[in-house]
Structure formats: structure tokens, C-alpha cells
C-alpha positions in Angstrom: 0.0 0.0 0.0 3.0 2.3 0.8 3.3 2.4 -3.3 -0.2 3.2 -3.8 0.9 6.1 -1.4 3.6 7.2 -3.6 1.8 7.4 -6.9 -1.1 9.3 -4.9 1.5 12.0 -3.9 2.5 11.9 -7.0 -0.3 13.0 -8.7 -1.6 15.2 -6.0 2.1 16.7 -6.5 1.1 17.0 -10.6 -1.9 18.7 -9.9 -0.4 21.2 -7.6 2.4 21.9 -10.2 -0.5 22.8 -13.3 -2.1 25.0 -10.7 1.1 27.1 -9.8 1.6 27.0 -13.6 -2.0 28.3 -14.3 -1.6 31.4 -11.9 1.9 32.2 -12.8 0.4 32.0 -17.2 -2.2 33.9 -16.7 0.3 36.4 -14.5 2.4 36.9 -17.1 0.0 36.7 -20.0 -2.8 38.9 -19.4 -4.7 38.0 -22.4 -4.7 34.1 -21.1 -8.3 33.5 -19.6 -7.8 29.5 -18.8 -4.0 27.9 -19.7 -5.7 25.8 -22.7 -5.8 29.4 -24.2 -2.1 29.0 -24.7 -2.7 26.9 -27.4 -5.0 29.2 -29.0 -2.4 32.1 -28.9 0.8 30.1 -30.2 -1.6 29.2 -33.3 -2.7 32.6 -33.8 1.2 34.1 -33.3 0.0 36.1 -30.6 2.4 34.2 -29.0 5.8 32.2 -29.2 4.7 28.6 -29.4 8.0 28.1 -27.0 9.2 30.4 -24.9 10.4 31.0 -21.4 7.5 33.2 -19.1 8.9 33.6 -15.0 9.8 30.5 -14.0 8.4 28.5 -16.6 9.5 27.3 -19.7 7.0 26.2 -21.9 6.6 24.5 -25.6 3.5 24.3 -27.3 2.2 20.8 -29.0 -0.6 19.2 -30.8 -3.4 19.6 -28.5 -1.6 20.6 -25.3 2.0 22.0 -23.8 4.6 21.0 -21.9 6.1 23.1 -19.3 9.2 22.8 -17.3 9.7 25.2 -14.4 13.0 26.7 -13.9 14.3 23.1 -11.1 13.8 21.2 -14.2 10.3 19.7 -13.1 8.1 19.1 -16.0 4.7 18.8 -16.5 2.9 18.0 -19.7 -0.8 18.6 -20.5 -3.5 17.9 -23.3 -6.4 19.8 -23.2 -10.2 18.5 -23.8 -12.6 20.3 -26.4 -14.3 22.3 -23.7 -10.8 23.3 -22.6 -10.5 21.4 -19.5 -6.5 20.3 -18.9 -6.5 16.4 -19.3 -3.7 14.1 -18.1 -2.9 10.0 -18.5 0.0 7.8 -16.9 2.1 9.1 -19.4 2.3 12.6 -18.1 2.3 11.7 -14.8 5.3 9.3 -15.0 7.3 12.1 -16.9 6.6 14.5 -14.0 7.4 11.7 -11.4 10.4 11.0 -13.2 11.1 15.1 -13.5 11.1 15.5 -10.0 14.6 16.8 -8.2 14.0 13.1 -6.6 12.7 11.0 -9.3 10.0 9.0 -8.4 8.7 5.9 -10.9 5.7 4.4 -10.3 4.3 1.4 -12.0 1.0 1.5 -14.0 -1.2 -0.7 -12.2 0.1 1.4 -8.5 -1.0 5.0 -10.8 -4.0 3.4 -11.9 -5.2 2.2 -8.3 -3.7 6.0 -7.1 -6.3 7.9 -9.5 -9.2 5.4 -8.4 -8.5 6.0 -5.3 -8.8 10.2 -5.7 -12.0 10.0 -7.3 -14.1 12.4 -7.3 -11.2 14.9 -7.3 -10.1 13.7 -10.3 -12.6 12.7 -13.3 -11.8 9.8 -15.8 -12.6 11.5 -18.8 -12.1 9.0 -21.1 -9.9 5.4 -20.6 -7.1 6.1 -19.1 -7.4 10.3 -19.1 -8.3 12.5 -16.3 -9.1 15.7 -15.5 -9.2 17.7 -11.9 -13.5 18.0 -11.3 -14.7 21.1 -10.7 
């Protein structure tokens, strides 16, 4: 169960990291109403589709953006239709892995971490989740 613990601090720690990330965006980018406007912008050219904002480093992609804060923690993120920020295991290994102490978590222990944060977290499709409102 101590695993399970791991991977639940773990994503508790992910989530925590794309809120910092939201506030400090929309700080420094005043036009940026929700961070899946980000996406939005680079298409447009309003802004760089990469580019380093505070202590953020971020790089536009596909349907979401990765950002990497200036300890070298990184935290990826798609974002849904309605423009909620969506996350798998993928992205939360990467940030676990990111981490100035790298932490790895196996599949099955994220998996049975995520279950176990319901209803903070929403699947919102196999194996994607989002932070409920």
C-alpha cells in the first residue's frame, strides 16, 4: 500500500504543479483566460509557441503544452474540447520521473492511485483524467 501512497503524492504533487503553472500563465500573460488558451495564442502568433514566461519554460504541442519550471520539473498537458487540462499515466510518470528526486511508479500502482482520488479527479475517457470542478 505504501506504493499506492507514492503514486497518490505523485499525482496530488502534478496537480499542484499545473495550478502554480495556471496562476503564474495567466500572471504573465494577461490575455490568457484558462491555460488551454495557450494553445490558441501560439496558433494565432499572438504568442511564441516556446518560450520562457517567470519561472516557466513552456513548448506548445498538438493539442496541449509541456512546461518545465526553472528546477527542471516538467509537467505535460493535453487539453479537452471544452478546454478542461487532461492528463494520462504518461504525463504523470514524466513529472514523477522530473522530479529533483525522481519518483517511478508502476501502472497498475498509478491506476489504483487515480481510483483511489475519485471524485477529485474525473476519468474523462480510458485512461485520461481531469481535476473535477
Amino acid at each position: 500500500m505504501e506504493r499506492v501512497g507514492a503514486a497518490r503524492d505523485l499525482v496530488l504533487g502534478y496537480v499542484r504543479a499545473l495550478n502554480a503553472i495556471d496562476e503564474a500563465m495567466k500572471g504573465a500573460i494577461p490575455s490568457l483566460e484558462r491555460l488551454a488558451d495557450i494553445v490558441g495564442l501560439a496558433r494565432s502568433r499572438w504568442i511564441s509557441r516556446s518560450d520562457h514566461v517567470g519561472t516557466y519554460s513552456y513548448k506548445v504541442h498538438g493539442a496541449g503544452c509541456r512546461f518545465v519550471s526553472d528546477n527542471g520539473t516538467e509537467v505535460d498537458v493535453d487539453f479537452a474540447a471544452d478546454g478542461s487540462e487532461i492528463f494520462d499515466p504518461w504525463r504523470l510518470r514524466g513529472y514523477g520521473l522530473s522530479l529533483p528526486e525522481p519518483l517511478e511508479v508502476t501502472d497498475q500502482d498509478m491506476r489504483s492511485a487515480v481510483r483511489s482520488l475519485q471524485p477529485l479527479l474525473n476519468e474523462v475517457r480510458p485512461g485520461w483524467f481531469s481535476v473535477a470542478n
